[in-house]
C-alpha positions in Angstrom: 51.4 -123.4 21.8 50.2 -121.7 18.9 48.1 -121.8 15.5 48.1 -119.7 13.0 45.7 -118.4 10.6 46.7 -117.4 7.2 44.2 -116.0 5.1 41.4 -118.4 4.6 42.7 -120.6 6.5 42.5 -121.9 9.9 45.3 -124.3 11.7 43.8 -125.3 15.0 46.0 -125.9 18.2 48.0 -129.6 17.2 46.0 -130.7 20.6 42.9 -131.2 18.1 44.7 -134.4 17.0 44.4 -133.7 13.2 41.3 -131.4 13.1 43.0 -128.8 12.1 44.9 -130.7 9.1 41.5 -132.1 7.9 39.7 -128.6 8.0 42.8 -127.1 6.5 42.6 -129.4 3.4 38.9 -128.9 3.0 39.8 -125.2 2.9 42.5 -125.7 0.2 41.3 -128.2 -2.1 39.8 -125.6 -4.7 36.3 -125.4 -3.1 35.2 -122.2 -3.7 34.6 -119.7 -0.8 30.9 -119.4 0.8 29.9 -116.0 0.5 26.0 -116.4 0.7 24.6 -117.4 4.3 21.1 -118.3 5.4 22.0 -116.2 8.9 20.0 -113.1 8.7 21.5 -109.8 10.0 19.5 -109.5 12.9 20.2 -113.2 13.7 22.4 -113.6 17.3 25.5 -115.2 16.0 27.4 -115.7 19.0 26.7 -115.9 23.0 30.0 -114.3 25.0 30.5 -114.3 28.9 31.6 -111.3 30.4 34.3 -111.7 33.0 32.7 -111.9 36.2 35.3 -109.8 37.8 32.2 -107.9 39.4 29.7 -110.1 39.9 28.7 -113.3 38.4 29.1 -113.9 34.8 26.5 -112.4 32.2 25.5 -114.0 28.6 26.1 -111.3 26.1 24.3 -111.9 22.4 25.8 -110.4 19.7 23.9 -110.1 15.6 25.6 -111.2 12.3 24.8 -107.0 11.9 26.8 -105.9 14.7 29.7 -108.0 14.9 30.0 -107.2 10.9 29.9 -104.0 11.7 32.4 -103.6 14.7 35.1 -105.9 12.6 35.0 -103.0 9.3 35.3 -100.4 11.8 37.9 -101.5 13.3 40.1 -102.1 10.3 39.5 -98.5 9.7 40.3 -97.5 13.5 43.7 -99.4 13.6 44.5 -98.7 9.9 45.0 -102.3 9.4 46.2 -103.9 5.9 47.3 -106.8 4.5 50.3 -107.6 5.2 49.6 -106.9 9.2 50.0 -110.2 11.4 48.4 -110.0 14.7 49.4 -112.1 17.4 46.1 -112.6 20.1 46.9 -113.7 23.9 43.6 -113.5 24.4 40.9 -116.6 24.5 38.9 -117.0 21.3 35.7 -117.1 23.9 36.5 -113.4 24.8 35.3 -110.5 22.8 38.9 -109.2 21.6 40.1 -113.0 20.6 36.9 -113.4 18.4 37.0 -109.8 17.0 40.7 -109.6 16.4 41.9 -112.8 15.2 38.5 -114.1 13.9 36.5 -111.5 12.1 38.8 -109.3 11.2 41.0 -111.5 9.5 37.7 -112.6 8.1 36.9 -109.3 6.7 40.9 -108.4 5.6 42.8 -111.1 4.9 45.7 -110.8 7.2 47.4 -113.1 8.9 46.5 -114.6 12.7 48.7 -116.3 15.3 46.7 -117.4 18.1 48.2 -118.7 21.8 46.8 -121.3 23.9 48.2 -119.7 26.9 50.0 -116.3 27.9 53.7 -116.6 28.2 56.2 -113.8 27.7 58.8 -115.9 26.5 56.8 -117.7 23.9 55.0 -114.7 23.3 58.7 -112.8 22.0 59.0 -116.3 19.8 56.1 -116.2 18.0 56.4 -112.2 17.4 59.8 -112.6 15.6 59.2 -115.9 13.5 55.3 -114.5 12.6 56.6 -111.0 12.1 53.6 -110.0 14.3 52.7 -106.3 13.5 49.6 -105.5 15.1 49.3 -106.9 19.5 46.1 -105.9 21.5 45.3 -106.6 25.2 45.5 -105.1 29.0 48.5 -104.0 30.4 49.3 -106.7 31.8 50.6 -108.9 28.6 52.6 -105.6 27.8 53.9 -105.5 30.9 55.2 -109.3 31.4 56.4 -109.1 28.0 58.9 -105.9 28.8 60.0 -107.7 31.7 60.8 -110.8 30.4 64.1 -111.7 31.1 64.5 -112.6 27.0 63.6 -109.8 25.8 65.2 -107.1 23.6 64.6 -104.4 21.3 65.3 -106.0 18.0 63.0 -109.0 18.8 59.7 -106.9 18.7 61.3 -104.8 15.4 58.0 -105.5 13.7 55.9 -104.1 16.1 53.4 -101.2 14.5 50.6 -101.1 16.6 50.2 -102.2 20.1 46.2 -101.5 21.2 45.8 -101.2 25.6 42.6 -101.8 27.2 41.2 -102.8 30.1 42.1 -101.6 33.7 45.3 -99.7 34.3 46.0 -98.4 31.1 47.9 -95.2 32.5 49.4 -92.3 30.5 53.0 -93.9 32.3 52.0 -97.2 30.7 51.7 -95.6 27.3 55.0 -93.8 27.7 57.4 -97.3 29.1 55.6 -99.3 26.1 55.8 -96.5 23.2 60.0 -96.3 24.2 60.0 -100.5 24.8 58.6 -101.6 21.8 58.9 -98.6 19.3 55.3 -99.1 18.5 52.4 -96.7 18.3 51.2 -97.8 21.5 47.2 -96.3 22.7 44.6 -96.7 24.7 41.5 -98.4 23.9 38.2 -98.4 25.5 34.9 -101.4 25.4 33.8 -104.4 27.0 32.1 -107.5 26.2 28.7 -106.1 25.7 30.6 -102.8 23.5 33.1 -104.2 22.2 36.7 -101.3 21.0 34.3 -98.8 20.8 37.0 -95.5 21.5 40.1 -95.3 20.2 42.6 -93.0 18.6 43.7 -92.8 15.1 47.5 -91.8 13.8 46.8 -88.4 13.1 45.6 -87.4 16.2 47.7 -85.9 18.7 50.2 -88.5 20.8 48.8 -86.9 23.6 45.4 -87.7 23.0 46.3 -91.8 22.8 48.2 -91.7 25.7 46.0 -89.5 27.8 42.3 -90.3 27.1 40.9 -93.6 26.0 40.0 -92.4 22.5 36.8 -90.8 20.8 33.9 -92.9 19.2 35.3 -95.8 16.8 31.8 -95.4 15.2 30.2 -92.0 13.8 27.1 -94.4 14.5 28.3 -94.3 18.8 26.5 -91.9 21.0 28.1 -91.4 24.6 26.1 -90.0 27.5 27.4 -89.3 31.3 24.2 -90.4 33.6 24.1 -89.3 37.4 27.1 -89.9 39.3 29.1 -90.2 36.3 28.7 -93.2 34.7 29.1 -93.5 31.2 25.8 -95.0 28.8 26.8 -95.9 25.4 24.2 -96.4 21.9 25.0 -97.8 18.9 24.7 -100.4 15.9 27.8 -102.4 17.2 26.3 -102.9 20.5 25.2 -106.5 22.2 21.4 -106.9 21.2 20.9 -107.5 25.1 21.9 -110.7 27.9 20.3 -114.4 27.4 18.6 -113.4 30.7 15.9 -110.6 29.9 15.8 -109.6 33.5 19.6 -108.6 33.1 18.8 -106.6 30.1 16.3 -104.8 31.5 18.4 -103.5 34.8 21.3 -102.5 32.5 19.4 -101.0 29.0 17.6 -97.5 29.2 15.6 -97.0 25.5 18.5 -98.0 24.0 21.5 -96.7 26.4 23.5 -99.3 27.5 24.8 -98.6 31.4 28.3 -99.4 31.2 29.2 -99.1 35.3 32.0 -97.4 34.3 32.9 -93.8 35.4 33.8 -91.6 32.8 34.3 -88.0 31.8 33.8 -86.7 27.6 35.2 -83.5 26.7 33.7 -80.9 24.4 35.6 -82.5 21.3 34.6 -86.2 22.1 37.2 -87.6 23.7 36.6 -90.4 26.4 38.8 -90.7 29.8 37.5 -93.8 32.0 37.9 -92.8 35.7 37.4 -96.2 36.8 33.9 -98.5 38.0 31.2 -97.2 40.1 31.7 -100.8 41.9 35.8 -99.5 41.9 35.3 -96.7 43.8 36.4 -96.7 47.8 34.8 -94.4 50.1 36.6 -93.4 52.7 35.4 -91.3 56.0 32.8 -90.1 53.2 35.0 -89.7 50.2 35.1 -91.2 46.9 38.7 -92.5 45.9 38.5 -94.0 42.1 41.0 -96.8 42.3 42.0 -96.0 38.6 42.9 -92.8 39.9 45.3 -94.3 42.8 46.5 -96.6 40.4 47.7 -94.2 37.5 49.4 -92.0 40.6 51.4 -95.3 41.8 51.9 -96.8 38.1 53.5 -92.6 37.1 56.6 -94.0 40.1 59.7 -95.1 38.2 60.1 -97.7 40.1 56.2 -99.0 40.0 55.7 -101.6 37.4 52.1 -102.4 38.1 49.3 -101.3 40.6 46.1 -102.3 41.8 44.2 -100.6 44.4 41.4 -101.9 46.6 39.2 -101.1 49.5 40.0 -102.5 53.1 37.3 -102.5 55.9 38.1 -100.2 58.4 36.3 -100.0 62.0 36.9 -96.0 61.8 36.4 -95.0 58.6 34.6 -97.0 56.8 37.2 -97.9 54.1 41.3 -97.4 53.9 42.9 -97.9 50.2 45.2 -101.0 49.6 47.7 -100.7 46.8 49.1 -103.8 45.5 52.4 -103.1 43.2 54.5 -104.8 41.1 58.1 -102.9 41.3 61.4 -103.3 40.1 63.2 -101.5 43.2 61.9 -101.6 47.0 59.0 -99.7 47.1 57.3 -99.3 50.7 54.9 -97.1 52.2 57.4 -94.4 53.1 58.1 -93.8 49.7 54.4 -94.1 48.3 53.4 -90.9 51.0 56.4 -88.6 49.5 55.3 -89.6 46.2 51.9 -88.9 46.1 53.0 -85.6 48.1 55.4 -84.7 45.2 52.4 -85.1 42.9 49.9 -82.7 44.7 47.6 -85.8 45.2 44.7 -85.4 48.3 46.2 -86.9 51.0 42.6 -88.7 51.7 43.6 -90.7 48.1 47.3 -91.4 49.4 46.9 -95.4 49.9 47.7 -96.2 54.1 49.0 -99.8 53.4 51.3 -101.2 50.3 51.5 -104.7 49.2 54.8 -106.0 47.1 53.6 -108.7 44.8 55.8 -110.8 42.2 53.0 -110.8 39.7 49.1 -109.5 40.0 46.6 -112.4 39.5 45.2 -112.0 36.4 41.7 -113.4 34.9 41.6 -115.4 31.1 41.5 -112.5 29.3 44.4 -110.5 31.1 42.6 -108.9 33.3 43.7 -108.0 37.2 41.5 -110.5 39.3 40.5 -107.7 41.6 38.4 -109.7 44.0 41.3 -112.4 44.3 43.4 -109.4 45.8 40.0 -107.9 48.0 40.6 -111.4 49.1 44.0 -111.4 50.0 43.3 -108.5 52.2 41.3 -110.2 54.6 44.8 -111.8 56.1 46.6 -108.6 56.4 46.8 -107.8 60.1 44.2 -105.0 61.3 
């Protein structure tokens, strides 16, 4: 099911019963367009929820000033015009729904197509009669969509720009989706509270987008690595804190937001995430990133998708659990000489391999990673 937003106006989903007709002829009838507001730019304009993938969910205000901000940015980031058309998987209640087919189109008037639910096949519909141009999301809508049974070359033609973030965004990734769907296809980096806050442009290098997850979206963005790793970001397009002040205080430093994601900047600004401090599974004493394991497995040719996750184990603490999602038999045999080929620790190499149809996946796209910690519990000791 879809709507779809031309510019300056909005076509809600037809389960509104006639809302959206009523608001689209209020829009139309030669009323002229508000430009003055009595919101002031410090003023919270909207509350999101993070995911809860790790932990419960947080309330995550965001100003009229920052979410203005972050949508002319972004314009500039993507190189957005127009005559782009984006088509969003993604709930208008998450952070990349609201800033991609809300505001921006607010800000540029381009048009929107929105989706009430994921579905490949629908998705490959709506790209070809919309002439979608411009797709962002994890991995995992990419993913299905490649696989689809329906789809070919010619129906994602108009495909310029195709924006990956999230977990397992892997240089392999970039590669499969750049050849699939003949689109500049990069990595993106931000969250709820920081919302697309690296990226790369089209004049850096192709290595640089599929590689790294971008440099600062913002010459406003200041990145810092803490101890252990972990990545702090500050700047105007930030969230202005949680609903709960106690929350805000355990993850805001002066200013520094504390991500909880591990991260590494080199000398000329560019951002590789390793994975989250609450990702990481330590085994007999070592620290295994699961984004790590994950990129390893995902680089296979026969590896669609991976997820790895820590397993109790009497012995050693930890072992390392690799979901997949393959289009040939893939077992455990062939995961040891593969991570042998590559020169990979043999401490990382995962010692059990799970073949899955499809990874869970949470609203926005995400790979539920505590559904699959779960599934782990039945698998025999």
């Amino acid at each position: 099911m879809l709507a779809t937003i031309e510019p300056r106006v909005w076509l809600e989903p037809s389960d509104v019963r006639g809302a959206g007709a009523r608001l689209t002829a209020l829009l139309t009838d030669g009323a002229a367009p508000v430009v003055r507001s009595a919101a002031r730019p410090a003023d919270v304009a909207v509350v999101l929820f993070t995911s809860g993938s790790t932990g419960a969910p947080k309330a995550v205000l965001h100003t009229q000033r920052g979410l203005a901000c972050k949508a002319r940015m972004m314009i500039a980031a993507h190189r957005l015009m127009a005559a782009d058309s984006v088509l969003m998987p993604a709930p208008l209640a998450h952070v990349s729904g609201l800033l991609n087919a809300v505001l921006i189109p607010g800000v540029l008037p381009m048009k929107a197509a929105l989706m009430a639910r994921w579905d490949p096949d629908d998705a490959l519909d709506a790209i070809g009669r919309e002439g979608t141009t411009f797709m962002i999301g994890p991995p995992t809508f990419f993913v299905s969509l490649m696989g689809a049974s329906s789809f070919d070359h010619q129906r994602v033609a108009s495909l310029r720009i195709v924006s990956s973030g999230g977990a397992g965004v892997t240089p392999a990734f970039v590669e499969r989706a750049s050849a699939e769907l003949g689109a500049w296809v990069k990595r993106t980096y931000g969250s709820t509270e920081a919302p697309t806050v690296t990226t790369s442009t089209p004049t850096d290098p192709p290595d640089r987008a599929r590689d790294t997850d971008g440099r600062a979206t913002s010459p406003h963005l200041r990145m810092r690595i803490a101890g252990g790793g972990e990545l702090w970001l500050r700047g105007p397009e930030l969230f202005a804190g949680y609903a709960s002040a106690e929350q805000t205080r355990a993850a805001v430093t002066r200013g520094w937001f504390h991500t909880g994601d591990v991260a590494a900047v080199d000398d000329d600004g560019w951002l590789t995430i390793v994975g989250r401090i609450k990702d990481i599974i330590i085994r007999g004493g070592e620290n295994i990133a699961a984004a790590e394991v994950e990129g390893v497995l995902e680089a296979h040719p026969d590896v669609r998708q991976a997820v790895a996750v820590g397993v109790p184990d009497d012995r050693l603490g930890e072992q390392v659990c690799a979901f997949v999602v393959t289009a040939a038999p893939f077992d455990l045999d062939a995961c040891r000489r593969w991570f042998a080929e590559r020169g990979v620790a043999r401490f990382k190499t995962p010692e059990r391999i799970v073949v899955i149809d499809e990874l869970p996946v949470l609203a926005a796209g995400k790979p539920d990673r505590a559904a699959l910690a779960r599934r782990t519990r039945d698998l025999p000791r």
